[in-house]
N, C-alpha and C positions, 0 to 999 in steps of 0.2 A: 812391346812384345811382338815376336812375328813366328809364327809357325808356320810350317809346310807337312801337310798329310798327304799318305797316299792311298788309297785304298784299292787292292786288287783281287779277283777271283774269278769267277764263269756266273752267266749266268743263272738265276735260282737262288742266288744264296745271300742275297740281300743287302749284298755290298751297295745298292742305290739308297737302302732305307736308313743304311748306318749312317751313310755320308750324309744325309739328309737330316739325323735327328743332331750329328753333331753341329751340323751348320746352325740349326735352329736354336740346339745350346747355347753355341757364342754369340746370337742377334740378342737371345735373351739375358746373357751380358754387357748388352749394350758396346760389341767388339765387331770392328770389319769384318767380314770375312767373304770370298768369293770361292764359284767351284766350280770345274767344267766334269764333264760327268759322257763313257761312252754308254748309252743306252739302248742300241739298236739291237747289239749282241746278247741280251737279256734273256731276252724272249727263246735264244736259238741255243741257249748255254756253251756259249762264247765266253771268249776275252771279254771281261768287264773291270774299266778303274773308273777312281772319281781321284779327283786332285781338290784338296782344301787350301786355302792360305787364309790365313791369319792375322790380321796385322793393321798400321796405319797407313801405311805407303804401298795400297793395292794397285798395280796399276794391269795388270792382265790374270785370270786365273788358270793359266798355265804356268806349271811346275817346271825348271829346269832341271838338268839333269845333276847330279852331285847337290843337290837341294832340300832335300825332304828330309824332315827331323825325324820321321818315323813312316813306317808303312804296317799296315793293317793288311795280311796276306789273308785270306779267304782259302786259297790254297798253292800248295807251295811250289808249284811250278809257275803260276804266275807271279809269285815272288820274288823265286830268281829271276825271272824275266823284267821284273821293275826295280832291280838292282840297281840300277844304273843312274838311278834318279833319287837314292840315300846317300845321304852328305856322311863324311868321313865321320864316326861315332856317333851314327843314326843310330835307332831303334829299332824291329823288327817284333811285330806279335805277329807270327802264324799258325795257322790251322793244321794240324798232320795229317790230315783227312786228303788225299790225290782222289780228284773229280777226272777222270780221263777224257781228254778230249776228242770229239770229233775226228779230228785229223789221226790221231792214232787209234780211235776205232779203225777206221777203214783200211787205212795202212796195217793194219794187224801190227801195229806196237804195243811193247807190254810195260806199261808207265803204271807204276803203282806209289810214287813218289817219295820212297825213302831214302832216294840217292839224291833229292832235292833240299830233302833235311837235311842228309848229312851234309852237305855242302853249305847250308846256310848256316851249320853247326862248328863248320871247320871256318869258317871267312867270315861272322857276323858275332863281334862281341858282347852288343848286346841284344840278347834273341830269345824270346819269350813265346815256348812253343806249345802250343794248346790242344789237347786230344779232342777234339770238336765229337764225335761220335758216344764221347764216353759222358759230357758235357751234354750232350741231345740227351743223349737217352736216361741220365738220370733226373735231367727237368721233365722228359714224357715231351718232349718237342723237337724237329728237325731244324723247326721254322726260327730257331733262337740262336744258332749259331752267330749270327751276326753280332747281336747283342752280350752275349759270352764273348765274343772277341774284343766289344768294345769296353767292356768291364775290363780286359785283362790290360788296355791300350791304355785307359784311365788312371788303372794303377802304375804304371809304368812312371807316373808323372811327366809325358813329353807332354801331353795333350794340351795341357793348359785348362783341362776340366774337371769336375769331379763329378761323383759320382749321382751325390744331388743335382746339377746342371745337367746331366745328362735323365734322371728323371723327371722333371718338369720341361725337358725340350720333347721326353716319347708322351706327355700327356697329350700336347699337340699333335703328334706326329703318327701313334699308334692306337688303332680302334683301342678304343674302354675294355672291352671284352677281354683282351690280349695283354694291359697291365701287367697283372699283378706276376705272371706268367714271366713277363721282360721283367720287371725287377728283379725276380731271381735270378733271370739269366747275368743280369749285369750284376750280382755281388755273388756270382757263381766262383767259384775257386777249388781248382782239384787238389 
């Protein structure tokens, strides 16, 4: 078995904690797996991916491009932007939620990112898109969008996980207090 993830969005929105609980999923299936992870941009709500690989013959955890079984968009302009790194009948679960970046603040651009969707809607046959706001707000949480998206990346069956693997890798991974909270995020379904 060899998978290739990718995970993108800005920072805030917990694309390090997802990459993090799925890695810990597949340790705790006893499966390789390696992940390089940009974290500086976090903190600035930036560009943020992680790259996962999966598999026996790990030899770097950088992703090439036309390689990733699936990507995990956060939001969809970073998606089309990591296009390029989804192997021909990859996957795609993203967020329809556009985080505006920085760069078009200032430049006064008016990025609302519907033409981001549409675009992954017209070129991406398999694309599984997630109203993330609608998905917050009826868990009563912002902070679960990650975990709603990896529910929906789950289901999709590229992952190689389920959904019990992915709750016993957030036991480790996510304070107590925050549980029960993520489980519904992850068998969340609009």
């Amino acid at each position: 078995m060899s998978i290739n993830i990718v995970l993108c969005g800005v920072g805030g929105q917990g694309t390090v904690l997802a990459s993090k609980i799925m890695a810990k999923a597949v340790m705790n299936k006893g499966l390789k797996v390696m992940s390089a992870e940009t974290i500086g941009m976090a903190q600035r709500g930036g560009s943020v991916f992680s790259f996962l690989k999966i598999g026996d013959d790990l030899v770097s955890s950088m992703i090439g491009k036309g390689s990733a079984d699936i990507i995990l968009g956060f939001e969809p302009g970073e998606t089309v932007r990591m296009l390029p790194y989804l192997k021909e009948g990859g996957s795609i679960v993203v967020n329809s939620r556009a985080v505006k970046p920085t760069t078009a603040t200032l430049g006064g651009v008016d990025y609302r990112g519907e033409e981001m969707v549409d675009y992954l809607k017209d070129n991406i046959s398999d694309l599984t898109i997630v109203d993330g706001d609608i998905a917050c707000e009826e868990l009563g949480s912002s902070k679960v969008l990650n975990v709603v998206l990896l529910g929906a990346a789950v289901r999709t069956g590229r992952l190689g996980l389920s959904e019990e693997d992915i709750k016993e890798a957030m036991k480790e991974t996510v304070k107590e207090k925050f549980l029960e909270l993520n489980y519904k995020a992850l068998n969340y379904s609009a």
